[in-house]
Residue frames as qw, qx, qy, qz and C-alpha x, y, z in Angstrom:
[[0.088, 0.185, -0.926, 0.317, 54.95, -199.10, -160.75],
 [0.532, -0.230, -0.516, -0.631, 52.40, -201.51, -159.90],
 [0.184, -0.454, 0.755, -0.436, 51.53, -202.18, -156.74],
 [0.706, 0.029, -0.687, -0.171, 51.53, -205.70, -155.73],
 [0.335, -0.610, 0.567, -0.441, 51.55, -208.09, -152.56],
 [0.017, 0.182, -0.968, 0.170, 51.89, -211.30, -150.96],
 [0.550, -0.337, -0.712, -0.278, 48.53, -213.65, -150.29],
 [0.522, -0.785, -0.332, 0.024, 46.82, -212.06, -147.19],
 [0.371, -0.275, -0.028, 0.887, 49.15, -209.24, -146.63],
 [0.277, 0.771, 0.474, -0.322, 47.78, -205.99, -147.16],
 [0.366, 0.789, 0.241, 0.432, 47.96, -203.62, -150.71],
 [0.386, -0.649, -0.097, 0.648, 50.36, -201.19, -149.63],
 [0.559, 0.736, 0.247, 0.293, 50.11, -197.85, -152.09],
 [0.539, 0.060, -0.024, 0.840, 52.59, -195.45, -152.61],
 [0.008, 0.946, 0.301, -0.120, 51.50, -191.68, -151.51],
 [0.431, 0.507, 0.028, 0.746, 52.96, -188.65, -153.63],
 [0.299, -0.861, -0.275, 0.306, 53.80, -185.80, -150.90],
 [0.353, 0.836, -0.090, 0.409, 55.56, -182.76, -151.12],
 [0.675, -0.314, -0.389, 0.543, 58.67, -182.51, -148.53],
 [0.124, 0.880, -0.055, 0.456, 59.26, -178.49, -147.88],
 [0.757, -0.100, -0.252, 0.595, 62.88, -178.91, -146.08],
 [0.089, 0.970, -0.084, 0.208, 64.38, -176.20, -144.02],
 [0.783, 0.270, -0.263, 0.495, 68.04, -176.16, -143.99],
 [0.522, -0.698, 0.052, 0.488, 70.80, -174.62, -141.16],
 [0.002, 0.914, -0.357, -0.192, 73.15, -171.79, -141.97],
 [0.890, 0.180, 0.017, 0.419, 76.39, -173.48, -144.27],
 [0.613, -0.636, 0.317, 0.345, 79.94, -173.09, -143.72],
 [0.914, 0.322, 0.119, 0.215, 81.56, -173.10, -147.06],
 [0.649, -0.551, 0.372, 0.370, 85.28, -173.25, -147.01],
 [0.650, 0.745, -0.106, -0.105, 87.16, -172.57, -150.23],
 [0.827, -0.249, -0.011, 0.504, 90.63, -173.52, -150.38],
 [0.495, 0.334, 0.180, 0.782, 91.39, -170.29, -151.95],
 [0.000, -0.553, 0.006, -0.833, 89.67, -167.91, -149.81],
 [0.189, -0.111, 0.786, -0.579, 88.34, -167.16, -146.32],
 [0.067, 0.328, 0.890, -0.310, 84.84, -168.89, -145.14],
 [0.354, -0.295, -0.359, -0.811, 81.36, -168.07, -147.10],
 [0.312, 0.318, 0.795, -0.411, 78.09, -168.75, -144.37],
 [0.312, -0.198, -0.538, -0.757, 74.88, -168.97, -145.94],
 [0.247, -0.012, 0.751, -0.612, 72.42, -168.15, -144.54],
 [0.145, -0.192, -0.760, -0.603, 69.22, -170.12, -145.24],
 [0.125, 0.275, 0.639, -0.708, 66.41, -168.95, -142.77],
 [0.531, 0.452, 0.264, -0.666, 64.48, -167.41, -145.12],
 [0.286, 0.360, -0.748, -0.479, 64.62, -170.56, -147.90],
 [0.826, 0.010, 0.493, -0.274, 62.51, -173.74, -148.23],
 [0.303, 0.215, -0.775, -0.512, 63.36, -176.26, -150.55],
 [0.789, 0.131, 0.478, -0.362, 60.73, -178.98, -151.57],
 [0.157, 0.312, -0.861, -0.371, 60.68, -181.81, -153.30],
 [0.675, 0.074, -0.235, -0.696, 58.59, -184.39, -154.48],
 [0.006, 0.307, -0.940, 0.148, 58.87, -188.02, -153.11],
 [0.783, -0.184, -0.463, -0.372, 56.47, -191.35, -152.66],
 [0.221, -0.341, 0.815, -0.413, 56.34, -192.99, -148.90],
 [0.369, -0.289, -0.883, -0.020, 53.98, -195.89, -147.72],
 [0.422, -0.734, -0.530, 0.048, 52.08, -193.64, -145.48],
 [0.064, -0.862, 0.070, -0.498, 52.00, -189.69, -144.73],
 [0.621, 0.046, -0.583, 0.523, 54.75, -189.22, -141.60],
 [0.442, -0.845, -0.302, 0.006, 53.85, -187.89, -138.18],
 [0.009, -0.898, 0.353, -0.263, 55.02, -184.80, -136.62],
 [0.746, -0.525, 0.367, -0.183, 58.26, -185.93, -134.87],
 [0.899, 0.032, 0.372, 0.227, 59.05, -188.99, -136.85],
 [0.181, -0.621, 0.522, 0.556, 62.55, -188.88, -139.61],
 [0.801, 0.539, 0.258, 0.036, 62.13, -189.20, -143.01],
 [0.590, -0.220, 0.552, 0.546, 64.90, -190.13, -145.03],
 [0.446, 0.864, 0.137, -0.191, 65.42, -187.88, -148.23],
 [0.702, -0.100, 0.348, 0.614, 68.07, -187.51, -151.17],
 [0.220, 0.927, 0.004, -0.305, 69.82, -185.44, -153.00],
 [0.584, 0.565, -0.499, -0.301, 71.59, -185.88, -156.34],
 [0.750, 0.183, -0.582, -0.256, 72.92, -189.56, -156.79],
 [0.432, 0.236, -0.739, 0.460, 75.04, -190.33, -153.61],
 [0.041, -0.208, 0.482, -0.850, 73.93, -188.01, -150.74],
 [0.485, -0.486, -0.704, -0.182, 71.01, -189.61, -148.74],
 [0.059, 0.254, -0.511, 0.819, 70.07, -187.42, -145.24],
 [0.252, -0.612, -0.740, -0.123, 66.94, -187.32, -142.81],
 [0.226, -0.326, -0.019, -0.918, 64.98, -184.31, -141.89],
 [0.025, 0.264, 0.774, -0.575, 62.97, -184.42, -138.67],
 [0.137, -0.623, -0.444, -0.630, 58.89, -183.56, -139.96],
 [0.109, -0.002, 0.408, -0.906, 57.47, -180.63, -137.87],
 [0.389, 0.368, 0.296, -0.791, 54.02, -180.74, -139.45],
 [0.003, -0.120, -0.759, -0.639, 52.02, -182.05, -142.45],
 [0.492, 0.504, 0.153, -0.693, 49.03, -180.63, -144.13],
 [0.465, 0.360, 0.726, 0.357, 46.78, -181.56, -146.67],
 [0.148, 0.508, 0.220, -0.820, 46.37, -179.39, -149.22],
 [0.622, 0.459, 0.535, -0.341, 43.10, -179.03, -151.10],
 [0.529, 0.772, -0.202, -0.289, 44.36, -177.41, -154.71],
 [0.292, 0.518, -0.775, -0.216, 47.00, -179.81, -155.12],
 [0.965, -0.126, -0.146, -0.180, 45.69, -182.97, -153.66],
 [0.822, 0.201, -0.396, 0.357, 48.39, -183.52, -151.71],
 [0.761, -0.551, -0.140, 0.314, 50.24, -184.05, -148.47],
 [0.222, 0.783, -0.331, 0.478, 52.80, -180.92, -147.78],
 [0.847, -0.469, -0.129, 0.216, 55.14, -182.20, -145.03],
 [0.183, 0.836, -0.411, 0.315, 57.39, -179.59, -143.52],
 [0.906, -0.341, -0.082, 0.237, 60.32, -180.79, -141.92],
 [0.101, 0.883, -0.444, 0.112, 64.09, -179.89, -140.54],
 [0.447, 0.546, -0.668, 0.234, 67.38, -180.80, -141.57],
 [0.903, -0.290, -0.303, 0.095, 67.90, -183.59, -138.58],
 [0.547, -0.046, -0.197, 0.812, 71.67, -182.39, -137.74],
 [0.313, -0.750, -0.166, 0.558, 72.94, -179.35, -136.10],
 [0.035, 0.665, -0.476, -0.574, 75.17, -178.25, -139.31],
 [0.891, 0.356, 0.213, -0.185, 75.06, -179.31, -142.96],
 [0.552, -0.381, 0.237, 0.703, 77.98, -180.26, -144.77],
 [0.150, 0.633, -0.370, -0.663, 79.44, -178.50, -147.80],
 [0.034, 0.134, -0.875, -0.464, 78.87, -181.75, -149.72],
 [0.293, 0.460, 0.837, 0.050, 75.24, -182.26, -148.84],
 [0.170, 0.719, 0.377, -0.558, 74.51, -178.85, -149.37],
 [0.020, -0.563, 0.491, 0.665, 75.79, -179.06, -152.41],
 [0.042, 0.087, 0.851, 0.517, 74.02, -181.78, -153.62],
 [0.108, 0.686, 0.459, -0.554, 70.74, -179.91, -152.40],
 [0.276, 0.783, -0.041, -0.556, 71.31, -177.02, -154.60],
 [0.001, -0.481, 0.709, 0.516, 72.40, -178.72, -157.26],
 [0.216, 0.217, 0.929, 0.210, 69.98, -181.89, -157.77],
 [0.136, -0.130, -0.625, -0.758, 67.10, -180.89, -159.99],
 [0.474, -0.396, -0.778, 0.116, 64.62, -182.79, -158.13],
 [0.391, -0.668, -0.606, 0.187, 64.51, -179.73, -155.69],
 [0.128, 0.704, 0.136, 0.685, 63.56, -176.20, -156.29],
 [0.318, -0.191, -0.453, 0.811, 64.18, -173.57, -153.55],
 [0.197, -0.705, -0.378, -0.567, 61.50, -171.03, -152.86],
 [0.091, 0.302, -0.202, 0.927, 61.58, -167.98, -150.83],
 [0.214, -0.498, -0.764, 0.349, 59.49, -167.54, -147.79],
 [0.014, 0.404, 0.258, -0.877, 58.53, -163.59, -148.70]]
């Protein structure tokens, strides 16, 4: 993608960051058996993504996961870091609970690898 703009409006570039998501405990419900929790304390996932401009602690950034499932994660922090050239922006899940359908499309969408915190 090239970026473009309007006559006297400013160049606005995309910036590659890294998102490093941390997710609440899931509920999952089978119909065929009692209640699995997972717990995810000690999981990050991350993903790759392009914004208009690196996001302050505080502020919600909107993230997806496989085709449908769109959610927003609240950033705690962002660092730059030097060996990748790039913005690492930790953030949490936004809600109290996830469902069973986003967390499914979490662990399921390519796009975002999980990685242990030990």
């Amino acid at each position: 993608m090239v970026p473009h703009r309007e006559r006297g409006s400013p160049l606005i570039v995309p910036i590659q960051l890294e998102v490093n998501l941390k997710i609440p405990r899931v509920t999952l419900r089978p119909a065929d058996g009692p209640p699995q929790v997972i717990d995810n304390s000690a999981i990050r996932y991350t993903k790759l993504i392009h914004v208009a401009a690196v996001p302050k602690t505080g502020e919600v950034l909107q993230v997806t996961a496989g085709p449908f499932q769109t959610f927003e994660c609240t950033v705690t922090r962002s660092d730059w870091h030097d060996e990748r050239e790039l913005f690492i922006v930790s953030c949490s899940y936004a809600k109290r609970s996830m469902s069973a359908e986003e967390y499914d499309a979490l662990v399921n969408d390519a796009e975002w690898k999980s990685k242990p915190l030990f």
